[in-house]
C-alpha positions in Angstrom: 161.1 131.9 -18.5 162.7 128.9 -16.4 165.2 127.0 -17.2 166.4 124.6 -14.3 164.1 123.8 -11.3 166.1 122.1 -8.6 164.7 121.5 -4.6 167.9 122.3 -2.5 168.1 120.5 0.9 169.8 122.5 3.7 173.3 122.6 2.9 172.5 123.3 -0.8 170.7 126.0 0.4 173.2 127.4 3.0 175.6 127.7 0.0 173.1 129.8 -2.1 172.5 132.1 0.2 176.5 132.8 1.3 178.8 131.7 -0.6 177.7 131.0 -3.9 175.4 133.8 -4.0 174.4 135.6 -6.6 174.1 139.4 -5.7 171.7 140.2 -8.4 169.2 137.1 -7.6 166.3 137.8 -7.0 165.8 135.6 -2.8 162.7 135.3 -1.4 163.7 133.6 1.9 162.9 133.4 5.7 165.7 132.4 8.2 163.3 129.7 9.9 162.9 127.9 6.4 166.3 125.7 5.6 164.9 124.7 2.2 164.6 126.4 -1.2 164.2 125.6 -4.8 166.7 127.2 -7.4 164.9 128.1 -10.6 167.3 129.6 -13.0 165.9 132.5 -15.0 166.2 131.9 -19.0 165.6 134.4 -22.0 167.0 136.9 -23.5 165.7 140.3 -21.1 166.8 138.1 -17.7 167.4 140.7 -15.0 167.7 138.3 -12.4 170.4 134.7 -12.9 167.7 132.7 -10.9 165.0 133.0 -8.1 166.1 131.2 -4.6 162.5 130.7 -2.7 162.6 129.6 0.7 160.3 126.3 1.4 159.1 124.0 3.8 157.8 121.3 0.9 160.9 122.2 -1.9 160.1 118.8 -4.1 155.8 119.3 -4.3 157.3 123.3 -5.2 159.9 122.7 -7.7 157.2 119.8 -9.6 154.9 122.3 -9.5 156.8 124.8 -11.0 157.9 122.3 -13.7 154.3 121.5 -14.6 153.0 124.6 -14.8 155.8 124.9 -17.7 154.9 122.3 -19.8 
């Protein structure tokens, strides 16, 4: 299930993928893309804190996302 959908710009992004990494996230990125959206994983059998996904369009993602959950 997700919890939180947030569209990172570029130095949001950065930081998710160094510093404030999570090692057991699940990332699905691509040096050429400098944008993701966060979407934190919820539920009690989470494997995974959140997914990081690598975007050119990060806002028309992370609404998407959050409609296809209502």
């Amino acid at each position: 299930m997700a919890g939180e959908v947030a569209a990172l710009d570029e130095a949001q992004a950065r930081a998710m993928r160094g510093p404030r990494a999570d090692p057991s996230a699940y990332m699905l990125i691509r040096p050429y893309l400098k944008l993701a959206v966060y979407i934190e994983v919820t539920g009690e059998h989470q494997e995974r804190p959140y997914w990081l996904l690598g975007t050119r369009r990060p806002a028309e993602l992370a609404a998407a996302i959050e409609d296809h959950g209502r």
